[in-house]
N, C-alpha and C positions, 0 to 999 in steps of 0.2 A: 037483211042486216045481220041476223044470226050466221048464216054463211060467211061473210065476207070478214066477220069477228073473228070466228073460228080458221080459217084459213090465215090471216096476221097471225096470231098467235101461233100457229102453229109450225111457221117460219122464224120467230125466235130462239136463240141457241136454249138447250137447255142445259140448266144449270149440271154440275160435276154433281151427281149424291154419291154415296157408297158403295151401294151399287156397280153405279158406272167406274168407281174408283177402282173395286174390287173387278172389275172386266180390264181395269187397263192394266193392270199386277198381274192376271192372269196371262195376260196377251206377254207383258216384254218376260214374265219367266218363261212363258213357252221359247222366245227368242231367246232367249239364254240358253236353256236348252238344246236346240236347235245347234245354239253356236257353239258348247261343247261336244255335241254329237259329230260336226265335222271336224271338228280339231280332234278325238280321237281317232276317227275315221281315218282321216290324212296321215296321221301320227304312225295309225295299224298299217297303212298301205306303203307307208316311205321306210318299215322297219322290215317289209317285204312279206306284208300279211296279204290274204286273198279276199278279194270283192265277196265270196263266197261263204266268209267268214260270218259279214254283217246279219246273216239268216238264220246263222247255227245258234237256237237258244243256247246258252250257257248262263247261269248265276254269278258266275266268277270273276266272266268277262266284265269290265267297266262299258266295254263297246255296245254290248247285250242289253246291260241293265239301262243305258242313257236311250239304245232305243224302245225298251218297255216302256219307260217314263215318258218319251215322246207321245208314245201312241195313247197311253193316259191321258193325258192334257190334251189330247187330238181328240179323244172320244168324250172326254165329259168337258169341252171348250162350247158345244152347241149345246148341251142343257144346261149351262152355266147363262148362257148368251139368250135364251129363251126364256129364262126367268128375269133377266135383266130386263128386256124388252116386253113380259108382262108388267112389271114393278112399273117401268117409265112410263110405258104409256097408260097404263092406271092411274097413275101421281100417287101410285101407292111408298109410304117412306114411313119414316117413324124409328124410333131407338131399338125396337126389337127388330126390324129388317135392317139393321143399319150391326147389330151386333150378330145375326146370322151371318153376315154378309163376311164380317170380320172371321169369327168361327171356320164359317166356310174356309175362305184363302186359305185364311194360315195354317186348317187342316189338308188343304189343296197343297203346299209348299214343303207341308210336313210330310206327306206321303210321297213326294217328287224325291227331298231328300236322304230319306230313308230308303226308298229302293234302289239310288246313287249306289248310298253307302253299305249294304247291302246287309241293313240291322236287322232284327227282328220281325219276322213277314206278320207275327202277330200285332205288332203294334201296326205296321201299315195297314193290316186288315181293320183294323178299329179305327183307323183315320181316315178309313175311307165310307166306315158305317156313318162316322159322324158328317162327313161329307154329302149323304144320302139323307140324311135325315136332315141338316140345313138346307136342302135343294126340294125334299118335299113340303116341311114346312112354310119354306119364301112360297114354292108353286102356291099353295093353297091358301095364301095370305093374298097373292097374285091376283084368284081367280072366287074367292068369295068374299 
């Protein structure tokens, strides 16, 4: 009977927390992203720029800087996605993971648009300290 509980239940949707809020704002700005990176790209290639371009770091470049911000959001999309999926299937929630979660993004959004706009790499470096330290504290709310 225990089985067959656990298995119903577990075929229920579950519900949106923060979390998962905070996974789907990750998910469509990486697709934003995404969709400025080709529209400069196309822009560079139709003004008679070279494929060969896209590799060449430059700071300067807007081409350059939307693809560092890509690979950002590419590289800390799975440890964002694996604290999610500790939290959920924990049933771990609460107003302090619910306010990490916040913290988190919108220092996640903040560090995307500052390397865009190519402000002060000190403050990007501090928004992404803080990003680290809401991704270790969720982990370990996660797992103890």
């Amino acid at each position: 009977m225990h089985i067959e509980k656990a298995m119903i239940s577990s075929t229920l949707p579950i519900e949106m927390t923060f979390p998962l809020w905070g996974l789907a704002i990750f998910i469509v700005w990486t697709i934003i992203v995404v969709a400025l990176l080709l529209i400069v790209r196309v822009r560079h290639l139709s003004a008679g720029g070279s494929v060969k371009d896209f590799a060449t770091p430059n700071d300067e470049s807007l081409l350059w800087r939307l693809f560092r911000v890509h690979s950002n959001l590419i590289e800390n999309l799975p440890l964002y996605v694996g604290v999610v999926f500790l939290l959920t299937v924990r049933g771990i929630s609460g107003t302090v993971v619910d306010w990490l979660v916040v913290v988190y993004i919108g220092f996640r959004l903040i560090h995307s648009v500052i390397h865009i706009a190519s402000i002060d790499p000190g403050f990007r470096l501090f928004s992404l300290m803080i990003q680290l330290i809401c991704l270790l504290v969720l982990t370990g709310m996660a797992l103890f």
